[in-house]
C-alpha positions as CSV (number, residue, x, y, z in Angstrom):
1,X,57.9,193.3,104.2
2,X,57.3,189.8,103.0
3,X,60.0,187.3,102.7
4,X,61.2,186.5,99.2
5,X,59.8,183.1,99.4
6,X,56.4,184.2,100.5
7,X,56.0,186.8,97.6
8,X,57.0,183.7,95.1
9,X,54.4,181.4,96.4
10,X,51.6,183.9,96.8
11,X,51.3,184.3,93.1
12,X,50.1,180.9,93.4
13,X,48.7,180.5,96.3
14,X,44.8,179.2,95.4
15,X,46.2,176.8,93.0
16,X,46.5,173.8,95.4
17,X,42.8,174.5,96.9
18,X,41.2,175.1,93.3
19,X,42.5,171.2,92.4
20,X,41.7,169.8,95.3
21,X,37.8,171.7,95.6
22,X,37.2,171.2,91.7
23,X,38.6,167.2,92.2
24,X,35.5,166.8,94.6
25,X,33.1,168.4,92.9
26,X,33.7,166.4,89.7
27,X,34.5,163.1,91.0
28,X,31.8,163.0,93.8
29,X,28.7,162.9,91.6
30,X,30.7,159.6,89.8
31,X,31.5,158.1,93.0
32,X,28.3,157.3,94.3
33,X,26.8,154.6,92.2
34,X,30.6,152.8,91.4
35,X,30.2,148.5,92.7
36,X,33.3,148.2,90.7
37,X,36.8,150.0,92.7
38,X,34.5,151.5,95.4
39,X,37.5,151.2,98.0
40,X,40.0,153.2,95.6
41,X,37.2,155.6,94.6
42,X,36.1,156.0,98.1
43,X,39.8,156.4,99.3
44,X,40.1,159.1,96.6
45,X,37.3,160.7,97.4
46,X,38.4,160.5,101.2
47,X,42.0,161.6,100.4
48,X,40.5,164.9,98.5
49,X,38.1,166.1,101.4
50,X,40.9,165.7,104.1
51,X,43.5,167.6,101.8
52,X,41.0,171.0,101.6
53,X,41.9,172.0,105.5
54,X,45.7,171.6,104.4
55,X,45.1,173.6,101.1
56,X,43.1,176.0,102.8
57,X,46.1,176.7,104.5
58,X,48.2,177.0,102.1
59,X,46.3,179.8,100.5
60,X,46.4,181.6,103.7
61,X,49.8,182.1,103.5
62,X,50.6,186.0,103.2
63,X,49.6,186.8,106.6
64,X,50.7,185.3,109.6
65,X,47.9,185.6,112.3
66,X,46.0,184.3,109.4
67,X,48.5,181.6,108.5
68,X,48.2,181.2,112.7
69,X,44.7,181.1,112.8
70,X,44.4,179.1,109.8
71,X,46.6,176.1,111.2
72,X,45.1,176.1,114.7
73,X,41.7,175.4,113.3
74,X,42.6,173.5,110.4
75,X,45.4,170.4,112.2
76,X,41.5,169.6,114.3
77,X,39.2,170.3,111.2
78,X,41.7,167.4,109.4
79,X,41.6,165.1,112.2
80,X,38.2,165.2,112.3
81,X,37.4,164.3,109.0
82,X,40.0,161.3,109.0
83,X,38.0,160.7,112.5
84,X,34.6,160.5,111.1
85,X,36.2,158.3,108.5
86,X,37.9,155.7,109.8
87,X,35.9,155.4,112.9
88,X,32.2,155.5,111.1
89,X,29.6,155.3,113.7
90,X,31.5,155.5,117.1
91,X,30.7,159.4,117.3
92,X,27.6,161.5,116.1
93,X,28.6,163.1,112.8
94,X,28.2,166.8,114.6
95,X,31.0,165.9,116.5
96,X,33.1,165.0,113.6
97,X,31.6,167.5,111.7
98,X,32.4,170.6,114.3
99,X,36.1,171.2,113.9
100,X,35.7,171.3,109.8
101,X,32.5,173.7,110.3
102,X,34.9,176.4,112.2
103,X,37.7,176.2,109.8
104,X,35.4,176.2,106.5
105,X,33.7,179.1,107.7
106,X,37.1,181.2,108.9
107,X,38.6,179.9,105.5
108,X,36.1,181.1,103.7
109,X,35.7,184.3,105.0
110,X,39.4,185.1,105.0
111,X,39.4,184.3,100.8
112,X,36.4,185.9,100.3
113,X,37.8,189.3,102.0
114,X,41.3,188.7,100.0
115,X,39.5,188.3,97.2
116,X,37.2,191.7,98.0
117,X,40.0,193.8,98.8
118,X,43.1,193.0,96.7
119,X,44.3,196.1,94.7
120,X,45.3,194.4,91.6
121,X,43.5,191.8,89.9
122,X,45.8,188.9,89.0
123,X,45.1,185.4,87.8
124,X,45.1,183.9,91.3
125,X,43.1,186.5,92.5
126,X,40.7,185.2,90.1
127,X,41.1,181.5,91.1
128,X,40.4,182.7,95.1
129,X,37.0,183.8,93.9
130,X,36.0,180.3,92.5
131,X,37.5,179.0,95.7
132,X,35.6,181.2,97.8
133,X,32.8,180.4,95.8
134,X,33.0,176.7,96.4
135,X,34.3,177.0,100.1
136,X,30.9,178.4,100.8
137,X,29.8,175.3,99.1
138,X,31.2,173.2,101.3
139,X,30.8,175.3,104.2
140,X,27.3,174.7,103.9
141,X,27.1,171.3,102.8
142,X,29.0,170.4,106.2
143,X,26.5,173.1,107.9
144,X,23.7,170.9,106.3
145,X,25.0,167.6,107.6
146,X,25.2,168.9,111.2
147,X,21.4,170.0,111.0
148,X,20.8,166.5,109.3
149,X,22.4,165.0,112.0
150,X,20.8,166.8,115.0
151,X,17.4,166.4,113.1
152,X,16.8,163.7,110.8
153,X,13.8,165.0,109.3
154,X,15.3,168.3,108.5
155,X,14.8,167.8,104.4
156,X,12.7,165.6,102.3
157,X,14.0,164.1,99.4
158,X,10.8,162.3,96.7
159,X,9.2,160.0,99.8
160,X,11.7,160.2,101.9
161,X,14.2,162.1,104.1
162,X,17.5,163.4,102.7
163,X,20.9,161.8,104.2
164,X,24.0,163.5,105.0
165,X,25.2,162.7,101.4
166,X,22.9,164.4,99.7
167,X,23.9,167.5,101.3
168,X,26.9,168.3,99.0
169,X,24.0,167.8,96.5
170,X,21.7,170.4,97.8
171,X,24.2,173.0,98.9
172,X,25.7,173.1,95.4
173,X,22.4,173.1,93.9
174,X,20.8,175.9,96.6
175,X,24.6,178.3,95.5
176,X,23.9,178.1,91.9
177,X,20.0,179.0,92.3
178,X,18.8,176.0,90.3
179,X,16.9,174.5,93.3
180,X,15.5,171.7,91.2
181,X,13.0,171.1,94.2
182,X,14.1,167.2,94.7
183,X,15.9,167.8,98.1
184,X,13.4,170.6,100.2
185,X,14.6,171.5,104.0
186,X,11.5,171.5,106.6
């Protein structure tokens, strides 16, 4: 039996992580090209990204080897990404990148089966499969920029090679099935 303040905040448990996934996706494609406020928009944008191990969480909440789980993997997955932020260039971005990759993966999976297997079909349950639609997203974006950083060349992009940025780009576009062709792995 679940404790009373468990069963309250599992009616809204995938609220947090929906704001905080649907924040990035809309304010990333706006951030890249912004001279003007680049350090808020960047901090923003930084702020956003670390808060999706902590939402994550949060959304795990009904079970506790989950909830377990869930916090062992995501306390390094978040101190990674504040890592690869604040100190840009000391370590390879797979290092950085490692920690995130292992909780975005268990994350998703553990939504995705919620999602599959819940008996009644409630608003939230609704909202955990658009999260677990865009956690794979960004499982794969940060599965992309570990390939991109063990292999440079690992997609072309018009003359050149794609960068780690543009992997949020081509994961998103790759899950909806528009693969406009601009960003092709090798």
């Amino acid at each position: 039996m679940l404790p009373e303040w468990v069963r309250e905040i599992r009616q809204y448990q995938y609220v947090p992580l929906s704001v905080v996934l649907l924040g990035v996706l809309f304010i990333h494609p706006y951030l890249d090209d912004t001279p003007v406020q680049s350090n808020l928009a960047d901090f923003l944008l930084f702020t956003l990204i670390a808060a999706i191990p902590a939402m994550a969480v949060f959304a795990l909440v009904e079970d506790r080897r989950k909830l377990l789980v869930g916090i062992v993997l995501g306390v390094p997955a978040t101190l990674s990404i504040v890592l690869q932020e604040l100190a840009e260039g000391i370590f390879p971005l797979w290092v950085t990148q490692v920690a995130p990759l292992a909780f975005y993966v268990y994350a998703t999976a553990v939504i995705c089966y919620h999602v599959v297997t819940e008996r009644r079909v409630r608003a939230d349950t609704l909202l955990g499969a658009v999260c677990g639609y865009l956690m794979l997203g960004y499982t794969w974006a940060v599965a992309y920029a570990v390939l991109i950083d063990s292999s440079p060349q690992a997609f072309r992009e018009g003359s050149g090679y794609a960068d780690a940025g543009d992997v949020f780009y081509f994961s998103f576009v790759t899950l909806t099935t528009l693969g406009y062709g601009d960003i092709v792995p090798l």
